[in-house]
C-alpha positions in Angstrom: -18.9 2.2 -12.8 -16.4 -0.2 -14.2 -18.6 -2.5 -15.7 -22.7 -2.7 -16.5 -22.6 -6.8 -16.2 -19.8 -9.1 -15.9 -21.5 -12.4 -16.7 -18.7 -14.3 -16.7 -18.1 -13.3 -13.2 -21.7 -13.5 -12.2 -22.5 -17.3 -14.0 -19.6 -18.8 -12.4 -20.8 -17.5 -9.1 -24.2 -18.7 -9.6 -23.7 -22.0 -11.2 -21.6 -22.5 -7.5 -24.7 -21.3 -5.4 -27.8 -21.9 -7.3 -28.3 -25.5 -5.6 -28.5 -23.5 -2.4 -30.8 -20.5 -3.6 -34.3 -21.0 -1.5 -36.5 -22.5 -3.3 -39.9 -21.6 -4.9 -42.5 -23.3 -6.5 -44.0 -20.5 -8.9 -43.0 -22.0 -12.9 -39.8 -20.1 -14.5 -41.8 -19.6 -17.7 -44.5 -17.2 -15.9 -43.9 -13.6 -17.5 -43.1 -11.4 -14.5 -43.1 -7.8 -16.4 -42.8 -7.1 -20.1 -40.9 -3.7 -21.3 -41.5 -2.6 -24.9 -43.0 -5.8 -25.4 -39.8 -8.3 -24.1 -41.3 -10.8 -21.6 -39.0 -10.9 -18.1 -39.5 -14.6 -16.9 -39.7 -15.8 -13.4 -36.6 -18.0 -14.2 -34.6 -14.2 -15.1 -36.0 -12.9 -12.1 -34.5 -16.0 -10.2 -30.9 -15.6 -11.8 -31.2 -12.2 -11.3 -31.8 -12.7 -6.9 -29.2 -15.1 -7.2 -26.2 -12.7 -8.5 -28.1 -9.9 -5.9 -28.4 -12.2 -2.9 -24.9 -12.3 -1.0 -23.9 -16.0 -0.6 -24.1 -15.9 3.1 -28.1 -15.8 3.2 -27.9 -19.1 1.5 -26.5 -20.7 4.8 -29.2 -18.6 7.1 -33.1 -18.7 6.8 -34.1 -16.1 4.1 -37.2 -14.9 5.3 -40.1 -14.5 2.7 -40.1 -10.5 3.2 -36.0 -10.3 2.6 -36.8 -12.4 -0.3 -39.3 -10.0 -1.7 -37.0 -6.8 -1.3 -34.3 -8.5 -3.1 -36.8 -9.5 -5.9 -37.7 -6.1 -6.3 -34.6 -4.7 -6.7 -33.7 -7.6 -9.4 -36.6 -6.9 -11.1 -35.3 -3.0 -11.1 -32.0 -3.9 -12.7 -33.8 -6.7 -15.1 -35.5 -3.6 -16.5 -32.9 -1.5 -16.8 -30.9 -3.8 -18.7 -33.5 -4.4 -21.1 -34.0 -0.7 -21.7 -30.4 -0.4 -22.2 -30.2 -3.3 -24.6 -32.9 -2.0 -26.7 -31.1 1.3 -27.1 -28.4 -0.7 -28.1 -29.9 -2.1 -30.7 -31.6 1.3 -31.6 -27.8 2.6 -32.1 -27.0 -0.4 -34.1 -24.5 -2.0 -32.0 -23.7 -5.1 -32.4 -20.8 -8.0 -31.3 -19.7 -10.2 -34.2 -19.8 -14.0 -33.7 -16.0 -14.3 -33.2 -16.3 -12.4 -30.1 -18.8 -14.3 -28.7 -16.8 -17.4 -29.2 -13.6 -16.0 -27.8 -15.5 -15.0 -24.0 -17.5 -18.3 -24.2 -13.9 -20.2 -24.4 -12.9 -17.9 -21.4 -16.1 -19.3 -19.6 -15.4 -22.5 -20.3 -11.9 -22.8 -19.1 -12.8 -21.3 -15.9 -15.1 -24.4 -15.4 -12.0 -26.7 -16.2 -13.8 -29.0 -18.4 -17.1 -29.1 -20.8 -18.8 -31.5 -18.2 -18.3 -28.8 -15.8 -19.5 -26.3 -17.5 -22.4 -27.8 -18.2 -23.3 -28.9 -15.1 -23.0 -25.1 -14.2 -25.4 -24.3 -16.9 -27.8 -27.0 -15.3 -27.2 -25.8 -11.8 -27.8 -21.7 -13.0 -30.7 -23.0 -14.6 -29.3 -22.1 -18.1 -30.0 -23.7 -21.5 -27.0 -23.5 -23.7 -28.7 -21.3 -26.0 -29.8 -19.1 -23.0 -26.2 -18.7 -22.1 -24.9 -17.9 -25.3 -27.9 -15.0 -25.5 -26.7 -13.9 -21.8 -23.6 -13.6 -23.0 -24.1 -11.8 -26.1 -25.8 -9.4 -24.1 -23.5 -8.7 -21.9 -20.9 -8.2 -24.7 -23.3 -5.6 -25.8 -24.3 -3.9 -22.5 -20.1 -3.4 -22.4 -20.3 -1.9 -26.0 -22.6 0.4 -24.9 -20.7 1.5 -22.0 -17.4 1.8 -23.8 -19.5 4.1 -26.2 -21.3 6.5 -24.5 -21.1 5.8 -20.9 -17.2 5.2 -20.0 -15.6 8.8 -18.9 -11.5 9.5 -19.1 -10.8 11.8 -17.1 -7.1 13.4 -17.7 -4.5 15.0 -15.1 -5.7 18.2 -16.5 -9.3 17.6 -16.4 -9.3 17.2 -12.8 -6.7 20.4 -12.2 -9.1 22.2 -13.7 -12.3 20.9 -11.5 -9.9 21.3 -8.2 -9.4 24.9 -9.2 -12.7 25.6 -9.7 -13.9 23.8 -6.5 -11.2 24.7 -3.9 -13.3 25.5 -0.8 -14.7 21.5 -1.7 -10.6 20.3 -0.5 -10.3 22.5 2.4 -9.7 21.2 5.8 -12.0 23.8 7.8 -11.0 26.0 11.2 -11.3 24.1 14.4 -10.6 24.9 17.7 -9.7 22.7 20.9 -11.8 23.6 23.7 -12.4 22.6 27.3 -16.2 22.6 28.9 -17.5 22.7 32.4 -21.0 21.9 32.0 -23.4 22.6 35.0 -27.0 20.6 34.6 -30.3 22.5 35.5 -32.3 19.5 36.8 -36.0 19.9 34.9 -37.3 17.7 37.9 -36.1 20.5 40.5 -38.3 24.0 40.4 -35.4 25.9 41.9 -32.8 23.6 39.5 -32.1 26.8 37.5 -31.3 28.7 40.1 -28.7 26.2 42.0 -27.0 25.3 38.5 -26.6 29.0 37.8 -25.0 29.6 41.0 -22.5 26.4 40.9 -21.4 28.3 37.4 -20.9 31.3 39.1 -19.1 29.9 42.0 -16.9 27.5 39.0 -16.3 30.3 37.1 -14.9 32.4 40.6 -12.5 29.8 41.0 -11.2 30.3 37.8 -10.6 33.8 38.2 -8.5 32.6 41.5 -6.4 30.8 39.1 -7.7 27.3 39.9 -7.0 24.9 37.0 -9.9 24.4 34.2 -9.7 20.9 33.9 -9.3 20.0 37.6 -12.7 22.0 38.0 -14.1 20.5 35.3 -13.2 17.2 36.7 -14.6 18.3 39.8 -17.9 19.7 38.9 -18.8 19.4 35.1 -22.2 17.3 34.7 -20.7 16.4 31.2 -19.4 13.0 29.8 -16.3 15.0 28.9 -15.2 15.7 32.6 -13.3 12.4 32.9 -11.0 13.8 30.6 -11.1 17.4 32.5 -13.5 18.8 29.9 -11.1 17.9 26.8 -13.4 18.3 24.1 -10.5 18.1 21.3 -10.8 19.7 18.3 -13.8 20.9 17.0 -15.2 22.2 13.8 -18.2 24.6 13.0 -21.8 22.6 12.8 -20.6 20.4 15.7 -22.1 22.2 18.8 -25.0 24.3 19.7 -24.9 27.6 18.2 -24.7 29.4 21.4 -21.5 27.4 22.2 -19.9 27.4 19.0 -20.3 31.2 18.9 -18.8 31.8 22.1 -16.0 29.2 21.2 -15.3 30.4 18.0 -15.3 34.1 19.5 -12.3 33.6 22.1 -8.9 33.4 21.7 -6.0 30.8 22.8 -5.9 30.4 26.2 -9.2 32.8 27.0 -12.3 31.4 29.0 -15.8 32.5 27.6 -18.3 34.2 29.9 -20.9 31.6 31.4 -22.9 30.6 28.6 -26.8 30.3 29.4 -29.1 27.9 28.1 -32.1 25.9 28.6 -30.5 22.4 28.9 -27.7 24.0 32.0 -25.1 26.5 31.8 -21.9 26.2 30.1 -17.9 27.5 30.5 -15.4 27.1 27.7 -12.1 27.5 27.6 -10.1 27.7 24.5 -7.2 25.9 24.3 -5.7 25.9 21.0 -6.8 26.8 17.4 -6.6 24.6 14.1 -6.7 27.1 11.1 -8.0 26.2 7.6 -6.0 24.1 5.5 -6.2 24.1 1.6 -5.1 20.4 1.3 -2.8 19.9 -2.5 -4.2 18.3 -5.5 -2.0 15.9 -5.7 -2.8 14.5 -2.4 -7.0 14.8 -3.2 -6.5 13.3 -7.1 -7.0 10.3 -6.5 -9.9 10.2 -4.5 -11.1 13.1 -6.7 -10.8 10.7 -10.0 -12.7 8.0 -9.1 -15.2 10.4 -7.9 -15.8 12.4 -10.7 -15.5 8.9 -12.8 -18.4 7.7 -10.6 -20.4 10.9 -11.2 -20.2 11.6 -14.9 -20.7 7.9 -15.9 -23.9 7.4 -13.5 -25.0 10.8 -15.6 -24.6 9.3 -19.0 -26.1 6.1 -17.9 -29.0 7.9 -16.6 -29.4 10.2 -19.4 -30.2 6.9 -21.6 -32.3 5.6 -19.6 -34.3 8.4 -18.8 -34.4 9.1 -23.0 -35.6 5.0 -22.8 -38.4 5.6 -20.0 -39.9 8.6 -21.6 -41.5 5.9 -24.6 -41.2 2.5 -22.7 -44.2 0.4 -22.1 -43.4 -1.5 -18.9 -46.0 -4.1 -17.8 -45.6 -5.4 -14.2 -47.9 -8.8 -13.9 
């Protein structure tokens, strides 16, 4: 999580789609839900669907039950922001004036000119004195995540999760197989019967010598026989147990036994065999960073939230 809120991101994209947000007649200053006694507005609640609402259900019906799901979840992260900022203020954090002025100039240039800017405030629905709360709060939401939320994780501090956690970058065992699959027809009462003996006669004709994929081609009731039962590689968990056993069992080149089950009878062949492959860290660390990154800061984000919930008094009206 690189950021908790990025208002200056999220007005500007507003104040560019609030004229085409759908609109409702229920009065912004209606409390919605209090928490520890702060009152959520509908107006909030609105800002809050607009930033959550992806632009392109602006130009498409939004349909009174999509509108509802997204209002819940705004009303999830209005809370959660609120908790967050009142633990700021717990922890005495606070974001001097100066600073304040210095990202509301940013904002402001990114509009061009004041009359732009404020006629992004007007379309966002924003007072100036709203905004300059907003944005305060968003300077302290990033305080608090610089604090206690943001995680560094060093070269070393992933070495040493990768060694811990090999078996997590390993590329598992497959095997390549062929399959001959012959179908016992449910509909016919003597379908077990005829498919066991087309796999006995299939699996005669292999003994001959007659090639597995031409056969499979030939009489295979699988999907796989237009491709002479080519199954490609294959890893554990991806067939039936009965056929992974006796895939898994044979060795490069063998055929298996005919294989009996409820669904038909199967004949594998194994054609070549994939060991395990421990892949290096330096081509997992990367990926493994932003992982971890993800993981440990969603912890500490939870952990002060959950510390927030345990006392809160949230009201939903």
């Amino acid at each position: 999580m690189k950021r908790l809120i990025l208002l200056i991101f999220a007005f500007l994209a507003l104040s560019l789609s609030a004229a085409e947000q759908p609109d409702n007649n229920s009065s912004g200053n209606s409390i919605v839900a209090t928490v520890n006694g702060y009152k959520i507005t509908k107006a909030e609640l609105d800002r809050q669907v607009g930033i959550l609402m992806p632009r392109s259900f602006f130009h498409s019906t939004v349909t009174p039950k999509k509108l509802k799901e997204v209002e819940k979840d705004a009303l999830k992260e209005l809370i959660k922001k609120h908790l967050l900022l009142q633990y700021a203020d717990k922890k005495g954090y606070t974001i001097p004036d100066s600073i304040v002025e210095r990202e509301e100039k940013k904002i402001k240039k990114a509009f061009g000119s004041k009359k732009n800017f404020e006629a992004g405030l007007k379309r966002a629905n924003l007072t100036y004195d709203e905004f300059k709360r907003e944005l305060r709060n968003d300077l302290l939401m990033q305080k608090l995540y610089d604090k206690e939320v943001r995680v560094e994780l060093s070269d070393k501090d992933l070495k040493k999760y990768y060694e811990k956690n090999k078996y997590k970058f390993k590329v598992p065992e497959k095997v390549k197989i062929r399959l001959i699959y012959l179908r016992n027809d449910p509909t016919d009462p003597k379908g077990y019967e005829k498919a066991k003996k087309r796999a006995e006669e299939v699996m005669d004709k292999i003994k001959e010598g007659e090639d597995f994929a031409d056969l499979a081609a030939k009489y295979s009731n699988a999907m796989s026989r237009i491709k002479g039962g080519d199954m490609g590689f294959i890893h554990k968990g991806m067939l039936d147990e009965p056929l992974e056993k006796a895939a898994y069992s044979l060795k490069k080149g063998e055929v298996s036994d005919i294989i009996d089950t409820p669904t038909g009878f199967y004949i594998i062949k194994l054609e070549d065999i994939s060991p395990a492959v421990q892949l290096p860290f330096e081509d997992v660390k990367d990926k493994l960073k932003k992982e971890l990154t993800a993981k440990y800061e969603k912890r500490n984000l939870d952990k002060i939230l959950d510390s927030m919930r345990k006392s809160a008094k949230i009201v939903y009206k």
